[in-house]
C-alpha positions in Angstrom: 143.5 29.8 -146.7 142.6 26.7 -145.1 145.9 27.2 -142.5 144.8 31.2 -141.3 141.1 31.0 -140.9 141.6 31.9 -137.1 142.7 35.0 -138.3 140.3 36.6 -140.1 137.5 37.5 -137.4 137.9 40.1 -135.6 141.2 40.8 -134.1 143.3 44.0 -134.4 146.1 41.9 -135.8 146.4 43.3 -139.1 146.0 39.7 -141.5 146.3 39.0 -145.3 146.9 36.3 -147.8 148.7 36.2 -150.8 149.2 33.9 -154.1 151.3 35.0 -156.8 150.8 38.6 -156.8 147.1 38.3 -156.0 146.0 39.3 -152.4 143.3 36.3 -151.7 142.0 37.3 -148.1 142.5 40.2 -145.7 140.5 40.5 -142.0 138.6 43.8 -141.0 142.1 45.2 -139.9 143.8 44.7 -142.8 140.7 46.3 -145.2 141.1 49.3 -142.8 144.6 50.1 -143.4 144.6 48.9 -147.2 141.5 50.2 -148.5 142.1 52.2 -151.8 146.3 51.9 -150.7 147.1 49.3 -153.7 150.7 50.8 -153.9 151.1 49.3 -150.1 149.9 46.4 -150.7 152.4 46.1 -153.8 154.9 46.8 -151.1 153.8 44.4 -148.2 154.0 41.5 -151.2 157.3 42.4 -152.4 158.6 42.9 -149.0 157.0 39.0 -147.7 159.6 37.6 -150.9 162.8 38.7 -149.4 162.3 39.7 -145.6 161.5 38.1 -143.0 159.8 40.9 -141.2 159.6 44.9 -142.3 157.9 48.1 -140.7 154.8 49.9 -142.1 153.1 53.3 -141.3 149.3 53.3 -141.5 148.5 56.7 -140.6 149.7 57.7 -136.9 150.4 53.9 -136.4 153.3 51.7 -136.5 153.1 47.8 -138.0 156.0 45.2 -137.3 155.3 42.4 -140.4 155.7 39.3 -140.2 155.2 37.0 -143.8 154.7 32.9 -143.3 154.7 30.6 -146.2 153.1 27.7 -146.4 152.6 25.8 -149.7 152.1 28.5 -152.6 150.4 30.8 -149.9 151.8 33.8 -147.9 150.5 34.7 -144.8 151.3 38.4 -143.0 150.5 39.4 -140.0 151.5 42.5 -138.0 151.4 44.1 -135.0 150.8 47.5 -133.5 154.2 48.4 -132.1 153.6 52.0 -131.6 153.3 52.2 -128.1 156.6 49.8 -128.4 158.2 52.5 -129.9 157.6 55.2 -128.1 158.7 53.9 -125.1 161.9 52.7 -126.6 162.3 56.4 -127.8 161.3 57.6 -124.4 163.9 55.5 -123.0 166.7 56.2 -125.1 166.1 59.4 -124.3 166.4 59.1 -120.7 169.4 56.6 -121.4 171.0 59.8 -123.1 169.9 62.4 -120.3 171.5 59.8 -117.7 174.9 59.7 -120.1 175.3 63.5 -119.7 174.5 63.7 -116.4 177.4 60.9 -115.6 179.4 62.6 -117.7 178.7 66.3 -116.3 179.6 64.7 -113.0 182.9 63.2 -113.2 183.6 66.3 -114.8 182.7 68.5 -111.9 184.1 65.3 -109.8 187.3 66.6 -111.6 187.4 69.8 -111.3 186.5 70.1 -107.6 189.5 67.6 -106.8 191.6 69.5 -109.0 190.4 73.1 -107.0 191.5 71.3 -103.4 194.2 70.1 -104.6 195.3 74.1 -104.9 194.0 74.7 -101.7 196.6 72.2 -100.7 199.6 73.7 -102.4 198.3 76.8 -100.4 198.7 75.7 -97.3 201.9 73.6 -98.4 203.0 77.2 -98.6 202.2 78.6 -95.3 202.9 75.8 -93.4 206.9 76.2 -95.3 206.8 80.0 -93.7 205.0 79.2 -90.2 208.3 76.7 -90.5 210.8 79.3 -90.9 209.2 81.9 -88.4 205.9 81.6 -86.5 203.3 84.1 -87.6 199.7 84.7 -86.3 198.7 86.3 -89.8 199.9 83.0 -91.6 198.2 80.7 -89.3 195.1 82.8 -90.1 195.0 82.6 -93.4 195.9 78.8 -93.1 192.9 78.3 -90.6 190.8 80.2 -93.4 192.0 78.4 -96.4 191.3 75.0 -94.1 187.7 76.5 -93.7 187.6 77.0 -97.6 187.8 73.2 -98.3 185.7 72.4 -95.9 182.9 74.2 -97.7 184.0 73.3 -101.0 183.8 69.9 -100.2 180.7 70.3 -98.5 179.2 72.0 -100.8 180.4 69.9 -103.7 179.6 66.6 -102.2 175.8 68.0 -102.0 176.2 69.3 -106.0 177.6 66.0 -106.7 174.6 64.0 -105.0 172.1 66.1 -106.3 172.5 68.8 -109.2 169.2 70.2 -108.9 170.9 72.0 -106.1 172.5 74.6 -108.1 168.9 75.8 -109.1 168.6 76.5 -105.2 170.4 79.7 -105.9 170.8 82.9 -103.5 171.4 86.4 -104.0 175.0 86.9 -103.0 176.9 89.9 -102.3 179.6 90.9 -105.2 181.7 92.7 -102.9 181.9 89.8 -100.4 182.5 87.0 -103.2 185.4 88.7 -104.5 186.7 89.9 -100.9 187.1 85.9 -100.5 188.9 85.0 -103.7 191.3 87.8 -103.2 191.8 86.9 -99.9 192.6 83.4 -101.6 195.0 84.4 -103.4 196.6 87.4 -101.3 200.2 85.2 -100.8 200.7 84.1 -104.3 200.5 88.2 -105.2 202.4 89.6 -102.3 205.0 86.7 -103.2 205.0 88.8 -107.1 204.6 92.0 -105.6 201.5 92.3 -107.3 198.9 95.3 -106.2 195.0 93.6 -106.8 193.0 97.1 -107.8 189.8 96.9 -106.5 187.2 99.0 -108.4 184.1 97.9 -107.7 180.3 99.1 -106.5 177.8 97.5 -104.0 175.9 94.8 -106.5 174.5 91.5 -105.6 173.9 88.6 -108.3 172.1 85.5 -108.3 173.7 82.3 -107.5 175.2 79.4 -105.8 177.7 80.0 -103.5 180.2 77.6 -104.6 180.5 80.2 -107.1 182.9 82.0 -105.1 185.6 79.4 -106.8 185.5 80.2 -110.4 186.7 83.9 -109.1 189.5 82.0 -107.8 190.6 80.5 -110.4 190.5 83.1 -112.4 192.0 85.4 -110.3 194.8 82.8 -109.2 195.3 82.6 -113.3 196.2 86.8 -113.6 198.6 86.6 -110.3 200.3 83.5 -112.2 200.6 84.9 -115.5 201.3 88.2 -114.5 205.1 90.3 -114.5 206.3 90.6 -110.9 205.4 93.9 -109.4 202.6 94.6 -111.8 199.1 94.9 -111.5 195.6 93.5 -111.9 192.6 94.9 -111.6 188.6 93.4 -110.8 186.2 96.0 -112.6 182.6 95.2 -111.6 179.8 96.5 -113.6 175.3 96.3 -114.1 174.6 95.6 -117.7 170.7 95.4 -117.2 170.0 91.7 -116.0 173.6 91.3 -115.1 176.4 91.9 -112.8 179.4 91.7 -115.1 183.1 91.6 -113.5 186.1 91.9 -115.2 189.7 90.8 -114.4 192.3 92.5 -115.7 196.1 91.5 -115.5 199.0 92.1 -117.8 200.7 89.0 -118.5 201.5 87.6 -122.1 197.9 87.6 -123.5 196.2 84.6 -125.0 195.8 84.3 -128.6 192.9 84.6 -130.4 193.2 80.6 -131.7 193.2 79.7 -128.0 190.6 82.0 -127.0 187.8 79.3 -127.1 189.8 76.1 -125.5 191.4 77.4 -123.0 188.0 76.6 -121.1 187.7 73.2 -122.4 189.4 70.7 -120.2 189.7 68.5 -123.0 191.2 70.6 -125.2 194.2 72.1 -123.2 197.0 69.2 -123.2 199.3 71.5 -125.4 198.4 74.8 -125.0 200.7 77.0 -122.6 198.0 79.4 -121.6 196.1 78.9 -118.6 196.5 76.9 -115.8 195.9 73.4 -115.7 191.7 72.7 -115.1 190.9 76.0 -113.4 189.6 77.8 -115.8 187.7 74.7 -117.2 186.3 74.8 -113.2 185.5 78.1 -113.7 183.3 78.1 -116.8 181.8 75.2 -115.2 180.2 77.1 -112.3 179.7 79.8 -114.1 177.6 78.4 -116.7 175.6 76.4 -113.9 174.6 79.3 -112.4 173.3 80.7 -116.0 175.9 82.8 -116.5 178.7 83.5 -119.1 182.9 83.7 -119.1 184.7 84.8 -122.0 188.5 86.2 -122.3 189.1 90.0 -124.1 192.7 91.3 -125.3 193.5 94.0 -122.6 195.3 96.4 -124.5 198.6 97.4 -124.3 199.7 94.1 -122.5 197.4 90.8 -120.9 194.0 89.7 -120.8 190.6 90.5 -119.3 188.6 87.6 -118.2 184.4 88.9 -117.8 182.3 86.7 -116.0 178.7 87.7 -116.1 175.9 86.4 -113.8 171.9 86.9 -113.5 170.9 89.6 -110.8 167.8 87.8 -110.3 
């Protein structure tokens, strides 16, 4: 013991020696932790013979220890590390948080470019007809679809930067939300000869405006998948908390396998239903501004996509 007196006054570094199997010495710290615990102590000496440093609990705290040999004798010592811990746990933690938050990010990154990017086939489109005969209602639409992306991007830069911005919701007008996505997607359905029925009341839900593109997307989904010359309808309904709105189209339905991942935009590389990242946009927003999207069968023929959002 000659080697570790310096460690038996009074330290919190927990201190005891061993000699073959027989503990010799052990400081205040040590008799505090071991006291009446000889199945521990069996531990800590088997332990010293074949590690060179091991983890034990004493009550609420946490020991890193060490075992030094010298001569016949063994010497442990440990250390407090709790506090250690705990911040290591804390910071893995955060680690993770920061993970999801890059992750959520170049998704929404993603999705945004893949939502101008349609804006840009739009106008593609109308710049082709102002091309082949000049027409104040096309340059309209084509000043209002540049306005569009302007705010998108906007909006989205701001998201991007910052997504505690998408708890600075406001109460938004139903009726005006879905006047701008069908105004969105007015050529692509006169193109099809497809009638939009409107059947909705005066309701107002609870969210960022940027939401105004998962309507889109949905909505430019029915018009794509839909027979020429038929019909889809935007049913809006209260279910207590909620504004709930349905769109209805009658295309070729989606099965009930591909029910689920047609909103995953990892999931969607060889499925024909849907179109491209849009509805993956789509549940995106909708589920940052607490709400829900799911697809229904829409009997005879097509599909009804709800979205459902908080009133308040």
């Amino acid at each position: 013991m000659r080697y570790f007196d310096h460690f038996f006054g009074k330290s919190p570094i927990f201190a005891l020696t061993f000699r073959g199997g027989r503990v010799i010495n052990m400081n205040d710290t040590a008799k505090a932790h071991l006291s009446g615990s000889s199945t521990i102590v069996e531990y800590i000496m088997d332990s010293s013979r074949f590690l060179d440093h091991f983890d034990v609990i004493f009550k609420n705290a946490l020991y890193r220890m060490v075992p030094l040999k010298i001569d016949d004798e063994t010497l442990v010592l440990g250390v407090d590390i709790s506090d250690i811990k705990t911040k290591e746990y804390f910071l893995r933690k955060k680690n993770r948080e920061m993970e999801k938050k890059l992750e959520e990010m170049e998704a929404f990154s993603d999705l945004i470019i893949h939502d101008i990017r349609n804006y840009l086939f739009m106008m593609s489109g109308y710049f082709d007809l102002l091309k082949e005969d000049y027409n104040e209602e096309y340059m309209d639409e084509l000043i209002k679809i540049l306005d569009r992306m302007k705010n998108l991007i906007a909006r989205s830069s701001m998201l991007i930067k910052n997504p505690k911005e998408f708890n600075r919701k406001t109460r938004l007008s139903v009726r005006k939300t879905l006047e701008k996505a069908c105004e969105t997607v007015a050529l692509d359905a006169k193109r099809k000869g497809i009638r939009i029925k409107k059947k909705w009341r005066t309701e107002r839900f609870y969210a960022d405006p940027v939401i105004v593109e998962a309507f889109i997307n949905v909505l430019h989904n029915a018009v794509k998948y839909s027979p020429e010359n038929s019909e889809v309808e935007i049913e809006v309904e209260r279910e207590n908390d909620y504004v709930t709105v349905k769109i209805k189209d009658q295309g070729p339905g989606i099965p009930d396998e591909y029910k689920e991942v047609i909103f995953d935009r990892f999931k969607r590389e060889n499925i024909k239903f849907g179109m491209g990242l849009g509805l993956a946009t789509a549940k995106y927003l909708v589920e940052a501004n607490k709400g829900r999207i799911w697809v229904e069968d829409n009997k005879p023929q097509g599909s009804i996509f709800v979205i459902q959002l908080p009133r308040k």
